[in-house]
N, C-alpha and C positions, 0 to 999 in steps of 0.2 A: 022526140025528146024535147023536152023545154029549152028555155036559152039558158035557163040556169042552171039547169040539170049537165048541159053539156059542158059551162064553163066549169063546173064541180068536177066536171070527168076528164077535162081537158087536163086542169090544174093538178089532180091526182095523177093520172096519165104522168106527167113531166116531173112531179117530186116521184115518184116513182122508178125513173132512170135516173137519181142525183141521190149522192152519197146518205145526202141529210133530208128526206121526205118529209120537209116539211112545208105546210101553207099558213100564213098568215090570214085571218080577212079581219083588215082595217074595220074597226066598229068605235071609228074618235069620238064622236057624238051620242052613242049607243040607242039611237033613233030602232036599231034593230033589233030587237027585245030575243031572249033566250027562247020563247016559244018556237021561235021563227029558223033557229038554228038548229031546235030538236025535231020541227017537222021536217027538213030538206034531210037531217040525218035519218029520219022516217023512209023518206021518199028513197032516198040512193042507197037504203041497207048499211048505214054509216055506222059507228058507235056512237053515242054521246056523252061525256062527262061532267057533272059541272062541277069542276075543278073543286072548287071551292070551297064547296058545301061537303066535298069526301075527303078533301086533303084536313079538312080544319078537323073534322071525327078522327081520320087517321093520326092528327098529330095531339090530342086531347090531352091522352095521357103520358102524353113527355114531357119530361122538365124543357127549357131552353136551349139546351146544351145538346141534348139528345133530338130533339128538334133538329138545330143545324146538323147535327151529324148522319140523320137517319131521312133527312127529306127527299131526298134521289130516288132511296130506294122503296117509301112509302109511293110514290107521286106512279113510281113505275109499277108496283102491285097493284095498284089503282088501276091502270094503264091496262094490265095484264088481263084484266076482265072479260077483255075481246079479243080476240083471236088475230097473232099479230097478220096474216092477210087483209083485217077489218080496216079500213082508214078510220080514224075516230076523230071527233070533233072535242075539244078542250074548250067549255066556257066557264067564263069566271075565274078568269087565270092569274085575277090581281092578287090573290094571298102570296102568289111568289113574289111580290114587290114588296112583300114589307121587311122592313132591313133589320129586323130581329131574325129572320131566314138566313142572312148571310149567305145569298145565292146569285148568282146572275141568269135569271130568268128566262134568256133568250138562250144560252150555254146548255143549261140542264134541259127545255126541249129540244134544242137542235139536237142533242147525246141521244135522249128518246128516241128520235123520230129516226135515228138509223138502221133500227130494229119493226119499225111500224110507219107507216103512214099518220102524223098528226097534224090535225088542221086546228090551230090556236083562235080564239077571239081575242083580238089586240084590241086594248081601247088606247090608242094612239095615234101617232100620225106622223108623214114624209115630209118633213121640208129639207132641200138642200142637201137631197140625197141622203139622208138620215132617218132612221126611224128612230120616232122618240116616245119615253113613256113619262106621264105627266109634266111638270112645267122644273126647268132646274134648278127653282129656289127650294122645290119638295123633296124630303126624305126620298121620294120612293124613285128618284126621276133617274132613267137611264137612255140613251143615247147610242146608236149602234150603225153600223154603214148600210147600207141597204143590199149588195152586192151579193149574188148566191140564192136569194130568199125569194119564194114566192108570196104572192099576191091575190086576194080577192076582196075589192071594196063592198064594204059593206053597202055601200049607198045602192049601190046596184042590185042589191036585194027588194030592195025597196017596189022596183017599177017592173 
């Protein structure tokens, strides 16, 4: 098995014994393109989602309101596709940052992921023990402790 293959199976492996199964992989610079994320989900029998492009169809024809009210349960139909044994890969995860959602982004997948194994693309970063999403003068920016939460840098895709 690969080195990357194994830290992919290591890190499912251990969300796996934890309430909340989920992994982040850090992608702050997004140097690591979605292709990249849909072939390892190729390679390990993963699902892959991209977020993004099925949540914004799923949310098309709702008003705003119906929106914030019905996002959870869209985000987890989506979710449902794969077979909750399947660990699935979630890219393109920034639609939940935008504050017309009215959501807290890292909350509604932790809640997921206690039903399923989901591995998120964060386009973010740790400083000072904090995971953060974009810069805090931006609408979309949030702030979280890092404690509980797995890890896979993206960088390390790379080599």
């Amino acid at each position: 098995m690969q080195p990357l293959e194994n830290e992919f199976q290591t890190k499912i492996t251990q969300a796996n014994q934890q309430y909340h199964r989920l992994i982040l992989i850090l992608n702050h610079d997004t140097r690591v393109k979605s292709d990249v994320f849909n072939k390892i989900a190729e390679q390990l029998s993963l699902g892959y989602i991209n977020l993004g492009l099925e949540l914004s169809q799923g949310l098309l024809n709702l008003t705003e309101r119906q929106r914030t009210l019905r996002l959870s349960q869209v985000v987890e139909q989506i979710i449902n596709k794969f077979s909750k044994e399947t660990p699935v890969i979630l890219d393109h995860i920034e639609i939940l940052f935008d504050p017309s959602l009215k959501v807290d982004p890292l909350r509604l997948i932790r809640g997921l992921s206690r039903d399923q194994t989901l591995i998120a693309v964060w386009k973010g970063h740790i400083t000072n023990g904090y995971l953060t999403y974009a810069i805090p003068e931006h609408p979309e920016y949030h702030k979280y402790p890092i404690q509980d939460l797995n890890f896979i840098n993206a960088d390390d895709l790379l080599t």
